[in-house]
N, C-alpha and C positions, 0 to 999 in steps of 0.2 A: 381399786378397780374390781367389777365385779368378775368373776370368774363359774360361774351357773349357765350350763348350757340347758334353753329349758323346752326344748323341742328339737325332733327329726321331720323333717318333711317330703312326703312323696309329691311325685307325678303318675298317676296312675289313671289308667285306658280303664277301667272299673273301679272307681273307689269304694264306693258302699261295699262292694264285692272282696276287695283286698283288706278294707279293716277288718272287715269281719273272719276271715282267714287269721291274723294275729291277735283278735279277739280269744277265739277259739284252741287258738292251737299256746296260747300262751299266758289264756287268763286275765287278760288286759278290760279292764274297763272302759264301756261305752261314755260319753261326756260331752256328747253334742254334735250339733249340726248348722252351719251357717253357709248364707249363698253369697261372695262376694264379688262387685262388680265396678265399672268405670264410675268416676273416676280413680278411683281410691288402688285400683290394680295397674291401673298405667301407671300413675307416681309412682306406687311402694314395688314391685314387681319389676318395671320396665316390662311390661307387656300390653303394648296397645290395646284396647278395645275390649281388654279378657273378661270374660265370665265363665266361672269358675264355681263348682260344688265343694262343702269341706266338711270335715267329718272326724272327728278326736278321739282317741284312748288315752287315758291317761295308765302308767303301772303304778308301784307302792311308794314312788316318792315326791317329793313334796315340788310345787312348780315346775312341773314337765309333761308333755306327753307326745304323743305321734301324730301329725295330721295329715291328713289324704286330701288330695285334691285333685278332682276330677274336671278338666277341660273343657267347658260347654264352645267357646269360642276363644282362643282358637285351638282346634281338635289339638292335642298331643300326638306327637309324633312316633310311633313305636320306637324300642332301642335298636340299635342293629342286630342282624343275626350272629352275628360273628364278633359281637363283642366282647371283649375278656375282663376279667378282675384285675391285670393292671393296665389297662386303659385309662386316661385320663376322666378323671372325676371321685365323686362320692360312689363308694363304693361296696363295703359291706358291715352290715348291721352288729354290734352284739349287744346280746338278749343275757342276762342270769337268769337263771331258773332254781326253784327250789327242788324241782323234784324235774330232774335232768330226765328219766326214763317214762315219766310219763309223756314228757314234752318232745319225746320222740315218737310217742305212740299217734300223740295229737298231730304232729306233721305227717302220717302216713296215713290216718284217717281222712284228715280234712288236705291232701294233696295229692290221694292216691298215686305214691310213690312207695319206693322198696325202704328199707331198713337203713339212713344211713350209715356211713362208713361211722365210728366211733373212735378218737383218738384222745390217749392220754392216761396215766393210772385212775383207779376208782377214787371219787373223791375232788378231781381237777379233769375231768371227763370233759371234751369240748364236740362238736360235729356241725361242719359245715353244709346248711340246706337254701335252696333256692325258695322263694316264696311266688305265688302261682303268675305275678307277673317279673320272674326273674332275679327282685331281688334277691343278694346274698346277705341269710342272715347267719352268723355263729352263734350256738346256744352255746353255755357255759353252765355246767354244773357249779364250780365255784367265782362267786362272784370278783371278777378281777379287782376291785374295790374294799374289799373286805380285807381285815386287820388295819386297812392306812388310817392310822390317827388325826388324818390331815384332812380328812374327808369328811365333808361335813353336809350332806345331801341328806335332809329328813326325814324320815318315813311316816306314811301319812295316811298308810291304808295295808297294814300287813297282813289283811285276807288277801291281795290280790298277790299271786306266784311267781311273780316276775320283776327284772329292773333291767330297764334297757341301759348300758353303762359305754358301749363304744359304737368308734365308726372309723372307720379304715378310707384310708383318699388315696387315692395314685394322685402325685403332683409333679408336674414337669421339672421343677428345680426346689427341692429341698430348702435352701440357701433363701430365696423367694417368699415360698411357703409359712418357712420363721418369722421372713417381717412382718408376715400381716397376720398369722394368727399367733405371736410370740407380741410382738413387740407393740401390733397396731390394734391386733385383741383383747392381749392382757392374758393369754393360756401360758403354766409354767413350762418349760423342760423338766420329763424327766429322767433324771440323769443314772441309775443307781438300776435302771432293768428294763429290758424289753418287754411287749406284749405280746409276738411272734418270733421264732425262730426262721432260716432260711429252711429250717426242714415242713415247717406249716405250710408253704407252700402247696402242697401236696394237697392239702384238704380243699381248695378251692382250684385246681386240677393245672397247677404251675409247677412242678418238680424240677427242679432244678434251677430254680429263677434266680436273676442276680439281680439284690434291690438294696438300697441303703435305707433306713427308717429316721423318722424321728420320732418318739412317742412323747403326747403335749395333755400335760392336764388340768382341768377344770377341779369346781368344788366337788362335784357329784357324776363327772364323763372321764372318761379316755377318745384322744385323737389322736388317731394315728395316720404320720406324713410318711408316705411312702415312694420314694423316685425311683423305678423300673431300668436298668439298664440290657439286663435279656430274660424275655422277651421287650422289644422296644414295642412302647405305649401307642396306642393310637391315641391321636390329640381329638380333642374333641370335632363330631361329626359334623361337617360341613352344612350352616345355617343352625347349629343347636342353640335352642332355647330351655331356661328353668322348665318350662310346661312339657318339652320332650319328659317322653315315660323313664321311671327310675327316679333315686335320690335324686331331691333338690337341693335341700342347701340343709346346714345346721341354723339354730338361733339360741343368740343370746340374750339369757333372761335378764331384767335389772328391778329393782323393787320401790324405786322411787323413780321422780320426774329428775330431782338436778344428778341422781347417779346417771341415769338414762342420758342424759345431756352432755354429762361431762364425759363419758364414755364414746359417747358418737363424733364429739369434739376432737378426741385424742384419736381414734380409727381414722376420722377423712383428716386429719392432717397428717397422719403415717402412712398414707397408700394406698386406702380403701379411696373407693368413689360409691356415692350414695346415687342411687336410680334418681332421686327428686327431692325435693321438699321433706320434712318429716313430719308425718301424718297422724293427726291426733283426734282420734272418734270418740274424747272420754271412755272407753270401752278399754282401750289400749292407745298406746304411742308406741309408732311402730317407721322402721325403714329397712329395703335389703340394701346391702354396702357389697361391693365385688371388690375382690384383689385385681391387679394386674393380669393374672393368669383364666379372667373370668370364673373366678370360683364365687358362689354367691353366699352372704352370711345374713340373714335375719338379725335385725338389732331391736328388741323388742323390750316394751314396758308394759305386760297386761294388770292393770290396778286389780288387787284380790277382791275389791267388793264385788267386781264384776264374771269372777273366772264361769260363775253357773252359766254366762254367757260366751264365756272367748275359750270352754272347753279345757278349763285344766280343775273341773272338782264334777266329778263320778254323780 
């Protein structure tokens, strides 16, 4: 089974506006632009009627990038003000950087904010910053990725400075969580280290948190499951949709039709539930699948002849 996570995706109240913020501040390349509409967003989405702006970076590895999507109908919903980093959902980004000090320089230009906080010896230097609509990203001087022999994510453009490599969930049951992105997925356990200490906390302004983790990986990502016991989580906001502002979902990349098939086969018979039908534009085959816990995943097969178009080649 494949294990290639090969996108992050927003909801973003400005998307042209918000890529180009991670463009900028992290070297990311630009990789297209597409407008998608009904029917094709009610099946794969579960969002009635949506029309929707989208908009690609790709960083330096091979089948992945960031895509932004902007709301035409219907509007996205701001996040709350008071929401925290372990609230239920996707939650915070991490970015590798080559050159960690420049890429703090980049987030205080293009954010007009102060110097953040810096944690960690020189060399594994980490700092946790908001992105101008909220998201939380960690930049990582050293790439959490690096030395694992096991990893096998290809580099496919090492002028560009960056690799987006994790993503952080608060999820209401751990135990849950496993089945569906462990077992219904196909992500490993891994068993042998954490990603965060309970002292990290700190950098995303939780000190003293009590949380259990699981950290699950991919060929080329880290995900990390995280169940909040204090602070207790807010569950997701009452009427939330994907198209609410912030992370939407992860997806999983597959590089054939019958891998794509037999993959999607094995998820909606372990737990997942697909929005609809699965969707096939020769462009891509594509579906999002939810867990039980409405957490949503991208099940995607974009055919390489076509990526100058579905935005993952520069």
């Amino acid at each position: 089974m494949s294990r290639h996570i090969c996108q992050v995706a927003f909801s973003a109240l400005n998307g042209p506006a918000l890529r180009e913020w991670y463009a900028n501040v992290f070297g990311l390349a630009r990789s297209g632009k597409m407008i998608f509409f009904p029917p094709a967003t009610t099946n794969v989405q579960g969002i009635p009627g949506a029309w929707e702006k989208c908009s690609w970076l790709v960083d330096r590895q091979d089948y992945f990038q960031l895509e932004f999507f902007q709301f035409l109908k219907p509007r996205s919903r701001p996040r709350p003000a008071d929401r925290r980093p372990c609230d239920i959902g996707y939650n915070m980004l991490g970015i590798a950087v080559n050159d960690f000090d420049q890429a703090l320089r980049n987030v205080v230009a293009f954010t007009a904010v102060e110097l953040p906080e810096v944690y960690g010896e020189a060399g594994q230097r980490r700092a946790c910053v908001a992105d101008p609509e909220g998201n939380l990203v960690e930049i990582y001087e050293r790439d959490p990725l690096s030395g694992d022999d096991t990893a096998t994510g290809k580099i496919l453009r090492p002028e560009v400075p960056a690799v987006v490599r994790t993503m952080r969930v608060s999820v209401p049951d751990l135990a849950d969580a496993r089945r569906a992105y462990v077992e219904a997925l196909g992500l490993q356990v891994v068993e042998d280290r954490q990603l965060h200490t309970p002292e990290d906390e700190a950098m995303w302004g939780l000190a003293g948190a009590q949380a259990y983790s699981l950290l699950l990986r991919a060929d080329n990502f880290l995900l990390e499951l995280v169940e909040y016991h204090s602070p207790e989580p807010s569950p997701w906001p009452d009427g939330y949709r994907i198209a609410d502002q912030g992370f939407m979902n992860i997806a999983f990349g597959y590089r054939g039709r019958r891998e794509y098939d037999d993959a999607f086969a094995h998820a909606t018979s372990h737990g997942m539930t697909p929005n609809g039908k699965v969707t096939d534009i020769g462009v891509f085959r594509v579906m999002y699948v939810n867990d039980p816990h409405r957490f949503s995943v991208e099940m995607l097969y974009a055919r390489k002849a076509f990526w100058w178009l579905s935005g993952f080649k520069a």
